[in-house]
C-alpha positions in Angstrom: -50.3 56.6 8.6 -51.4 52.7 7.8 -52.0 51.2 4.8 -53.5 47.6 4.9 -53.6 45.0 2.0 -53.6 47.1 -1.1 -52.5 45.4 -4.0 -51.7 47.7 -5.8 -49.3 49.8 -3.2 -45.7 50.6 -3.7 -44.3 51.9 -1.2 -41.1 54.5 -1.7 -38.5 54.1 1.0 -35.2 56.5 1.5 -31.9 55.8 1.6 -31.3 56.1 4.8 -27.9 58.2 5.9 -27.8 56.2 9.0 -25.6 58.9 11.1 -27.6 61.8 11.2 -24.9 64.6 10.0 -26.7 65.5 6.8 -30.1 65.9 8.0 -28.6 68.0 10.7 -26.2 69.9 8.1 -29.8 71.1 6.1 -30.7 72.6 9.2 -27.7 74.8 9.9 -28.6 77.0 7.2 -26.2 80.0 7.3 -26.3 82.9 4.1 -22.4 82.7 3.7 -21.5 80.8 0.6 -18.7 79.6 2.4 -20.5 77.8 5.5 -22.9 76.1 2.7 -19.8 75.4 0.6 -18.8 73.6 4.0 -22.3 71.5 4.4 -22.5 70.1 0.9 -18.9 70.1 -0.1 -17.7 67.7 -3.2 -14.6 66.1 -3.9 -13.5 68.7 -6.5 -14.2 71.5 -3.3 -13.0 69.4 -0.8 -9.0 70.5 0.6 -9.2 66.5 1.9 -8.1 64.0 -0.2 -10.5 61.4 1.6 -13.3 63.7 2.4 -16.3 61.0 2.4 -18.6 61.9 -0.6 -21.2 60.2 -3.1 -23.3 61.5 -6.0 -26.7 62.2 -5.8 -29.7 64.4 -7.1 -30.1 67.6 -7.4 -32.1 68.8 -4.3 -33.7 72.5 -3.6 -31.9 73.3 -0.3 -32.8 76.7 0.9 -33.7 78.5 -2.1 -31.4 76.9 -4.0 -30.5 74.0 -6.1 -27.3 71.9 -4.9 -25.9 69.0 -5.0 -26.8 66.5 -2.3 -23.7 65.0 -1.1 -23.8 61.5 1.2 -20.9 60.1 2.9 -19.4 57.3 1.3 -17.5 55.9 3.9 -20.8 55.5 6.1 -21.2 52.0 4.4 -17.8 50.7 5.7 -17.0 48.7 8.3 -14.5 50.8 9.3 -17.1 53.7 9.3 -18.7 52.1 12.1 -15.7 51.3 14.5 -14.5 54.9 14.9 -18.6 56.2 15.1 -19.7 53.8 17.5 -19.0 56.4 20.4 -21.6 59.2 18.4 -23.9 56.4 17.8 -24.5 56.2 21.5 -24.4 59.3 21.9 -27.3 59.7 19.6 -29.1 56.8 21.3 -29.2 57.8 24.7 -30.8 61.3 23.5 -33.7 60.2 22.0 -36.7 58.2 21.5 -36.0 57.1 17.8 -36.5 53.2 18.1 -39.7 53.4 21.0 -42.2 52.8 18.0 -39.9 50.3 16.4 -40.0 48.1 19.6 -43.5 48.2 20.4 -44.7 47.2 17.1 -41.7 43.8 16.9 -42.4 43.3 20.4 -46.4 43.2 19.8 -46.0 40.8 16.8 -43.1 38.6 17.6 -43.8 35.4 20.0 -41.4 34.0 22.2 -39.3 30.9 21.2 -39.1 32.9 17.5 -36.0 32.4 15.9 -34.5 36.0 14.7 -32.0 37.2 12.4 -31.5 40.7 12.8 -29.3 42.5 9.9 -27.1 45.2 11.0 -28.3 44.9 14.8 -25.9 47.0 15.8 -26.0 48.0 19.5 -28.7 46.1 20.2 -31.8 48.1 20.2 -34.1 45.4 18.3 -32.0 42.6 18.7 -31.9 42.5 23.1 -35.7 43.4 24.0 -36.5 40.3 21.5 -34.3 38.0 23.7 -35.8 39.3 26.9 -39.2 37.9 25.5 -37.7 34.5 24.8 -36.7 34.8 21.0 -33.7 33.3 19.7 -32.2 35.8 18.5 -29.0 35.9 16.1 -27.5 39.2 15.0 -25.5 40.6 12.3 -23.0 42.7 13.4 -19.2 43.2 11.4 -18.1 46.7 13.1 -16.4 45.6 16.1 -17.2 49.3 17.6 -20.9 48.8 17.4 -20.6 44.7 18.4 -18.8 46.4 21.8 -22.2 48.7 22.2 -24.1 45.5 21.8 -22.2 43.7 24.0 -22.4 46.5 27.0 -25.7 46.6 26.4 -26.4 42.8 26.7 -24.3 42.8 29.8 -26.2 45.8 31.4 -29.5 43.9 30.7 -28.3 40.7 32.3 -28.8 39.1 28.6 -26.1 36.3 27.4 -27.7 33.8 25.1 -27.9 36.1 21.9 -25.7 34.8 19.3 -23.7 37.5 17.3 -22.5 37.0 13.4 -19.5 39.5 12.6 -19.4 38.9 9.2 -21.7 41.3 7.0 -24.9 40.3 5.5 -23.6 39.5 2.0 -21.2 37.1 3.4 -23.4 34.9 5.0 -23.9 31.8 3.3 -27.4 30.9 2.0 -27.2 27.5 4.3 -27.4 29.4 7.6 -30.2 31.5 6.5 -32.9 28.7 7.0 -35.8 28.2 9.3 -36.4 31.7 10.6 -39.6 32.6 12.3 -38.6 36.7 11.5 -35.6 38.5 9.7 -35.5 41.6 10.2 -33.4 45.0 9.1 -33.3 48.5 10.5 -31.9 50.9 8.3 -29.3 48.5 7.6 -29.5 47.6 4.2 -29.1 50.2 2.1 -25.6 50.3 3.3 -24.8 46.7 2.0 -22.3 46.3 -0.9 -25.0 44.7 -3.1 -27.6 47.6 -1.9 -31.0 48.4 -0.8 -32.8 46.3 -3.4 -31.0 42.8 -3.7 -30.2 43.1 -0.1 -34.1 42.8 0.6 -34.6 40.4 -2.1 -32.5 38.1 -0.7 -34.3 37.9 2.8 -37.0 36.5 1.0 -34.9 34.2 -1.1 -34.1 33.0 2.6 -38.2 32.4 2.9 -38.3 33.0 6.4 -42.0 33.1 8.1 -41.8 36.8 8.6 -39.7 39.9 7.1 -39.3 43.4 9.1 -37.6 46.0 7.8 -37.4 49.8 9.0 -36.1 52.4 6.7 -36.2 56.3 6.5 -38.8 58.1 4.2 -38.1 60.8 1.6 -35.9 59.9 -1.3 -37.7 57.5 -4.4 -34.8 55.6 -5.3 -35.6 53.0 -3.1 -38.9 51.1 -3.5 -40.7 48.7 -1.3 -43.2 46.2 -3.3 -46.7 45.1 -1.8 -45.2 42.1 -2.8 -42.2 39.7 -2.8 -43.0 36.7 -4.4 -45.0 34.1 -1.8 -45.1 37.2 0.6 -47.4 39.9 1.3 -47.3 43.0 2.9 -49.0 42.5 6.2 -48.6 46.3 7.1 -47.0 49.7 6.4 -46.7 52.2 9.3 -45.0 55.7 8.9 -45.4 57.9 10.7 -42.6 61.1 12.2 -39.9 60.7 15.1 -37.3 62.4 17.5 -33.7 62.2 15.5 -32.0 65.0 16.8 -28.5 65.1 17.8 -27.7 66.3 21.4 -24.0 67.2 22.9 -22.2 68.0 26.0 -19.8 70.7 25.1 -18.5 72.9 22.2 -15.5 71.0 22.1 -17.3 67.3 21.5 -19.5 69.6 19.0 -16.2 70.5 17.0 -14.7 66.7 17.5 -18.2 65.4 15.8 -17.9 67.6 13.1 -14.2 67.3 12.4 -14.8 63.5 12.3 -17.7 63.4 10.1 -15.6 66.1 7.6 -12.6 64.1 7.6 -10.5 67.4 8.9 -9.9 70.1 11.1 -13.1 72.8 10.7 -12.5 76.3 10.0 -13.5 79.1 12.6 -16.5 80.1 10.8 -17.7 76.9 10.4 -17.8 76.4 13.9 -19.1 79.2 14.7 -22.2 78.8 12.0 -22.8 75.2 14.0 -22.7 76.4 17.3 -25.3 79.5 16.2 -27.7 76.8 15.1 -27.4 74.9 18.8 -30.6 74.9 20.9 -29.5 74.8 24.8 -31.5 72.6 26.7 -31.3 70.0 29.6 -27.5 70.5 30.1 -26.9 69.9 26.8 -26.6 71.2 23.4 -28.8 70.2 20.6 -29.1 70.2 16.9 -33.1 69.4 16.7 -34.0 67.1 13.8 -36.7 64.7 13.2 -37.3 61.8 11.1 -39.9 60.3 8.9 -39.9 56.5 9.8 -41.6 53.6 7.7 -42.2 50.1 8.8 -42.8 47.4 6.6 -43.8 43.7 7.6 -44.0 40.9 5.0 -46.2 37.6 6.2 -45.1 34.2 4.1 -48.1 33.1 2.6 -49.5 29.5 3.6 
Protein backbone atom coordinates (compact mmCIF):
# COMPACT_ATOMS: atom_id res chain seq x y z
CA UNK A 1 0.00 0.00 0.00
CA UNK A 2 1.47 3.69 -0.84
CA UNK A 3 0.20 6.81 0.04
CA UNK A 4 1.89 9.94 -1.66
CA UNK A 5 1.68 13.67 -0.51
CA UNK A 6 -1.58 13.85 1.23
CA UNK A 7 -1.86 16.51 3.51
CA UNK A 8 -4.10 15.56 5.35
CA UNK A 9 -2.77 11.83 6.26
CA UNK A 10 -1.97 10.57 9.66
CA UNK A 11 -0.54 7.73 9.73
CA UNK A 12 -1.12 5.17 12.91
CA UNK A 13 2.03 3.21 13.75
CA UNK A 14 2.33 0.24 16.51
CA UNK A 15 4.27 -0.14 19.28
CA UNK A 16 6.38 -2.48 18.14
CA UNK A 17 7.24 -5.54 20.72
CA UNK A 18 10.49 -5.87 19.04
CA UNK A 19 11.15 -9.75 20.12
CA UNK A 20 8.49 -11.51 18.61
CA UNK A 21 7.08 -13.69 21.74
CA UNK A 22 3.74 -12.04 21.91
CA UNK A 23 2.68 -12.11 18.49
CA UNK A 24 3.75 -15.76 18.51
CA UNK A 25 1.96 -16.26 22.13
CA UNK A 26 -1.67 -15.10 20.18
CA UNK A 27 -1.08 -17.85 17.96
CA UNK A 28 -0.71 -20.68 20.37
CA UNK A 29 -4.12 -20.63 21.21
CA UNK A 30 -4.94 -23.58 23.43
CA UNK A 31 -8.80 -23.91 25.31
CA UNK A 32 -7.22 -24.51 28.82
CA UNK A 33 -7.57 -21.56 30.94
CA UNK A 34 -4.42 -22.41 32.32
CA UNK A 35 -2.12 -22.39 29.07
CA UNK A 36 -3.92 -18.81 28.26
CA UNK A 37 -3.37 -17.81 31.88
CA UNK A 38 0.39 -18.72 30.89
CA UNK A 39 0.38 -16.37 27.48
CA UNK A 40 -1.06 -13.28 29.01
CA UNK A 41 -0.07 -13.61 32.54
CA UNK A 42 -0.02 -10.30 34.91
CA UNK A 43 1.96 -9.42 37.81
CA UNK A 44 -0.79 -10.22 40.34
CA UNK A 45 -0.88 -14.11 38.32
CA UNK A 46 2.54 -14.25 37.96
CA UNK A 47 4.53 -16.91 40.66
CA UNK A 48 7.78 -14.62 39.53
CA UNK A 49 8.52 -11.78 41.23
CA UNK A 50 10.21 -10.16 38.09
CA UNK A 51 8.06 -11.68 35.49
CA UNK A 52 8.41 -8.79 32.63
CA UNK A 53 4.97 -7.13 32.29
CA UNK A 54 3.27 -3.59 31.19
CA UNK A 55 -0.35 -2.36 31.01
CA UNK A 56 -2.17 -2.17 28.12
CA UNK A 57 -5.66 -2.28 26.38
CA UNK A 58 -8.08 -4.52 26.51
CA UNK A 59 -7.81 -6.69 23.28
CA UNK A 60 -10.42 -9.48 21.91
CA UNK A 61 -8.05 -12.54 21.89
CA UNK A 62 -9.81 -15.55 20.76
CA UNK A 63 -13.29 -14.92 21.69
CA UNK A 64 -12.46 -13.22 24.50
CA UNK A 65 -11.51 -10.05 26.07
CA UNK A 66 -8.01 -9.93 28.01
CA UNK A 67 -5.65 -8.03 28.99
CA UNK A 68 -2.72 -7.42 26.58
CA UNK A 69 0.38 -7.85 28.53
CA UNK A 70 4.02 -6.50 26.87
CA UNK A 71 7.28 -7.15 28.35
CA UNK A 72 8.71 -4.47 30.28
CA UNK A 73 12.10 -5.47 30.41
CA UNK A 74 12.26 -5.49 26.39
CA UNK A 75 13.18 -1.75 26.60
CA UNK A 76 16.39 -2.40 28.72
CA UNK A 77 19.64 -2.56 27.88
CA UNK A 78 20.06 -5.44 29.78
CA UNK A 79 17.10 -7.00 27.77
CA UNK A 80 19.13 -6.99 24.82
CA UNK A 81 22.47 -8.50 26.09
CA UNK A 82 20.96 -11.89 27.28
CA UNK A 83 18.49 -11.87 23.76
CA UNK A 84 20.98 -11.14 21.38
CA UNK A 85 21.51 -14.98 20.76
CA UNK A 86 17.33 -15.34 19.75
CA UNK A 87 17.67 -12.25 17.92
CA UNK A 88 19.89 -14.00 15.42
CA UNK A 89 18.26 -16.68 15.67
CA UNK A 90 15.24 -14.87 14.42
CA UNK A 91 17.38 -13.16 11.71
CA UNK A 92 18.79 -15.96 9.96
CA UNK A 93 15.12 -17.42 9.58
CA UNK A 94 13.56 -14.96 7.75
CA UNK A 95 13.23 -12.38 5.23
CA UNK A 96 11.81 -9.53 7.63
CA UNK A 97 14.34 -6.58 6.62
CA UNK A 98 14.58 -7.63 2.45
CA UNK A 99 11.92 -4.69 1.80
CA UNK A 100 13.54 -2.48 4.33
CA UNK A 101 16.96 -2.65 2.44
CA UNK A 102 15.83 -2.24 -0.99
CA UNK A 103 13.81 0.79 -0.39
CA UNK A 104 17.17 2.73 1.94
CA UNK A 105 19.42 1.26 -0.54
CA UNK A 106 17.30 2.65 -3.60
CA UNK A 107 17.05 6.18 -1.98
CA UNK A 108 20.29 6.63 -0.04
CA UNK A 109 23.51 7.95 -2.19
CA UNK A 110 26.88 7.05 -1.45
CA UNK A 111 29.13 9.48 0.64
CA UNK A 112 25.67 10.03 2.84
CA UNK A 113 26.32 10.57 6.25
CA UNK A 114 23.95 8.05 8.46
CA UNK A 115 22.78 7.82 11.95
CA UNK A 116 21.05 4.76 12.53
CA UNK A 117 19.08 4.47 16.07
CA UNK A 118 19.04 1.22 17.58
CA UNK A 119 21.10 -0.46 14.61
CA UNK A 120 21.42 -3.29 16.31
CA UNK A 121 23.13 -6.20 14.49
CA UNK A 122 23.60 -4.39 11.56
CA UNK A 123 20.93 -5.17 9.16
CA UNK A 124 20.44 -1.30 7.92
CA UNK A 125 23.39 0.00 9.23
CA UNK A 126 26.27 -2.53 7.08
CA UNK A 127 24.55 -2.73 3.42
CA UNK A 128 24.66 1.35 3.70
CA UNK A 129 28.44 1.20 4.26
CA UNK A 130 28.97 -1.22 1.44
CA UNK A 131 27.46 1.56 -0.88
CA UNK A 132 29.82 4.22 0.44
CA UNK A 133 27.75 5.91 3.27
CA UNK A 134 29.17 7.01 6.36
CA UNK A 135 27.56 5.40 8.50
CA UNK A 136 27.38 5.90 12.47
CA UNK A 137 25.26 3.55 14.64
CA UNK A 138 23.54 3.52 17.83
CA UNK A 139 23.95 0.62 19.63
CA UNK A 140 24.12 0.40 23.88
CA UNK A 141 23.45 -3.53 24.37
CA UNK A 142 26.83 -4.89 24.10
CA UNK A 143 25.03 -8.46 23.00
CA UNK A 144 23.61 -6.94 19.90
CA UNK A 145 26.99 -4.50 19.32
CA UNK A 146 28.84 -8.23 19.27
CA UNK A 147 26.11 -9.33 16.35
CA UNK A 148 27.02 -6.08 14.62
CA UNK A 149 30.40 -6.53 14.98
CA UNK A 150 30.45 -10.35 13.59
CA UNK A 151 28.58 -9.21 11.04
CA UNK A 152 30.83 -6.34 9.97
CA UNK A 153 33.69 -8.64 10.20
CA UNK A 154 31.96 -11.40 7.99
CA UNK A 155 31.30 -8.65 5.31
CA UNK A 156 34.83 -7.44 5.28
CA UNK A 157 33.29 -3.97 6.57
CA UNK A 158 35.53 -1.80 9.24
CA UNK A 159 34.97 1.84 8.83
CA UNK A 160 31.38 2.07 10.45
CA UNK A 161 31.52 3.97 13.55
CA UNK A 162 29.39 2.52 16.55
CA UNK A 163 27.82 4.85 19.55
CA UNK A 164 27.08 2.63 22.76
CA UNK A 165 25.37 5.01 24.46
CA UNK A 166 21.45 5.13 23.90
CA UNK A 167 19.71 7.62 21.85
CA UNK A 168 18.50 9.88 24.60
CA UNK A 169 22.06 10.26 25.77
CA UNK A 170 23.50 11.60 22.86
CA UNK A 171 24.12 15.11 23.01
CA UNK A 172 22.32 17.56 20.55
CA UNK A 173 26.02 18.70 19.21
CA UNK A 174 26.77 15.38 17.56
CA UNK A 175 23.47 15.16 15.96
CA UNK A 176 24.37 17.74 13.10
CA UNK A 177 24.90 17.60 9.43
CA UNK A 178 23.23 14.23 8.56
CA UNK A 179 22.30 13.45 5.04
CA UNK A 180 19.62 10.48 6.77
CA UNK A 181 18.69 9.36 10.41
CA UNK A 182 17.13 6.63 10.47
CA UNK A 183 15.20 4.09 13.17
CA UNK A 184 13.91 0.60 12.84
CA UNK A 185 11.65 -0.34 15.40
CA UNK A 186 13.89 1.27 17.76
CA UNK A 187 12.23 3.98 19.17
CA UNK A 188 9.40 3.11 20.83
CA UNK A 189 11.65 1.42 23.32
CA UNK A 190 13.47 4.67 24.28
CA UNK A 191 12.97 5.99 27.83
CA UNK A 192 11.40 9.25 26.53
CA UNK A 193 9.13 7.02 23.98
CA UNK A 194 7.87 6.71 20.61
CA UNK A 195 6.76 10.25 20.17
CA UNK A 196 9.62 12.63 21.53
CA UNK A 197 12.03 10.09 20.37
CA UNK A 198 10.84 10.95 16.66
CA UNK A 199 10.53 14.50 17.42
CA UNK A 200 13.77 14.86 18.27
CA UNK A 201 15.31 13.44 14.93
CA UNK A 202 13.84 16.34 13.43
CA UNK A 203 14.90 18.79 16.11
CA UNK A 204 18.35 17.38 14.73
CA UNK A 205 17.14 18.70 11.05
CA UNK A 206 18.89 16.24 9.23
CA UNK A 207 18.27 16.19 5.21
CA UNK A 208 16.32 12.98 5.44
CA UNK A 209 14.34 10.95 8.33
CA UNK A 210 13.60 6.95 7.96
CA UNK A 211 11.81 5.21 10.30
CA UNK A 212 10.26 1.56 10.27
CA UNK A 213 7.77 0.57 12.72
CA UNK A 214 5.16 -2.30 13.14
CA UNK A 215 1.35 -1.68 12.20
CA UNK A 216 -1.66 -2.36 14.46
CA UNK A 217 -1.94 -0.58 17.65
CA UNK A 218 -3.18 3.51 17.55
CA UNK A 219 -1.27 4.74 20.33
CA UNK A 220 1.40 5.66 18.24
CA UNK A 221 0.95 8.27 15.48
CA UNK A 222 3.02 9.32 12.56
CA UNK A 223 2.20 13.01 11.21
CA UNK A 224 2.26 13.92 7.36
CA UNK A 225 4.24 16.47 8.83
CA UNK A 226 7.11 17.51 11.21
CA UNK A 227 7.66 20.93 11.04
CA UNK A 228 10.06 21.92 7.73
CA UNK A 229 9.58 18.17 6.72
CA UNK A 230 7.20 16.31 4.71
CA UNK A 231 6.32 12.95 4.30
CA UNK A 232 8.02 11.88 1.03
CA UNK A 233 6.27 8.32 1.31
CA UNK A 234 4.41 5.67 3.36
CA UNK A 235 4.84 1.97 2.34
CA UNK A 236 3.06 -0.88 4.30
CA UNK A 237 2.68 -3.49 3.27
CA UNK A 238 2.85 -7.59 5.18
CA UNK A 239 6.09 -9.71 5.97
CA UNK A 240 7.69 -13.04 7.13
CA UNK A 241 8.15 -12.75 11.19
CA UNK A 242 7.98 -16.08 12.29
CA UNK A 243 10.09 -17.68 14.72
CA UNK A 244 11.98 -20.94 13.74
CA UNK A 245 14.03 -23.47 16.21
CA UNK A 246 16.24 -26.36 16.21
CA UNK A 247 15.06 -28.54 18.96
CA UNK A 248 12.44 -28.88 21.82
CA UNK A 249 14.88 -28.17 24.19
CA UNK A 250 16.06 -24.54 22.62
CA UNK A 251 12.02 -24.19 22.26
CA UNK A 252 11.64 -24.63 26.14
CA UNK A 253 15.13 -22.37 26.81
CA UNK A 254 13.24 -19.44 24.63
CA UNK A 255 10.30 -19.61 26.49
CA UNK A 256 11.69 -20.00 29.93
CA UNK A 257 13.73 -16.88 29.17
CA UNK A 258 11.16 -14.74 27.79
CA UNK A 259 8.81 -15.91 31.06
CA UNK A 260 11.38 -15.15 33.46
CA UNK A 261 11.06 -19.04 34.89
CA UNK A 262 11.06 -22.53 34.54
CA UNK A 263 7.66 -23.50 32.31
CA UNK A 264 5.23 -25.96 33.41
CA UNK A 265 4.64 -29.38 31.52
CA UNK A 266 1.52 -28.32 29.97
CA UNK A 267 2.77 -25.21 28.87
CA UNK A 268 5.23 -26.90 26.96
CA UNK A 269 3.40 -29.19 25.67
CA UNK A 270 0.57 -26.44 24.38
CA UNK A 271 3.87 -24.73 22.46
CA UNK A 272 5.18 -27.62 20.99
CA UNK A 273 1.43 -28.67 19.66
CA UNK A 274 1.33 -25.29 17.92
CA UNK A 275 5.03 -26.03 16.10
CA UNK A 276 4.98 -26.44 12.32
CA UNK A 277 7.96 -28.92 11.25
CA UNK A 278 9.67 -27.82 8.35
CA UNK A 279 13.21 -27.58 6.74
CA UNK A 280 14.92 -29.22 9.82
CA UNK A 281 13.49 -26.97 12.00
CA UNK A 282 10.66 -26.10 14.13
CA UNK A 283 8.54 -23.10 13.57
CA UNK A 284 6.04 -20.90 15.21
CA UNK A 285 4.60 -19.09 11.79
CA UNK A 286 3.87 -15.37 12.27
CA UNK A 287 3.77 -12.51 10.06
CA UNK A 288 4.03 -8.90 10.37
CA UNK A 289 2.51 -5.77 9.08
CA UNK A 290 5.41 -3.36 8.28
CA UNK A 291 5.18 0.51 7.64
CA UNK A 292 7.84 2.70 6.26
CA UNK A 293 7.92 6.27 6.59
CA UNK A 294 10.40 8.72 4.86
CA UNK A 295 10.48 12.50 5.81
CA UNK A 296 12.33 14.94 2.96
CA UNK A 297 13.64 18.40 4.69
CA UNK A 298 12.07 21.01 2.80
CA UNK A 299 14.35 23.54 0.75
Amino acid sequence: MYFYKKPELEVRGAVLIYIKEIKAMKALHHEGADFMAFLFETPESSSHEGQPYLPGRKEKLFGGYMEKTICKNVATVQFWDSYAKWYKLWMEHNDYHHRIIETLTSMVEPGWRVLDIGAGNGVLSLPLCAIGCEVTAIEPSVGMRNLLYEDAFGRGIDWINVDERRWEDVPNFALNDYDLIMACNSLHLTEMGFRQALERIFHAKPKNVFVVTELGAPEIKVKWQYGDYTMLFTKCYETESSLAYHSTDEIVEYWSFIKGRRLHSFEIEGIISRTVFEGDHMWLKDTARVGMYWWERNT
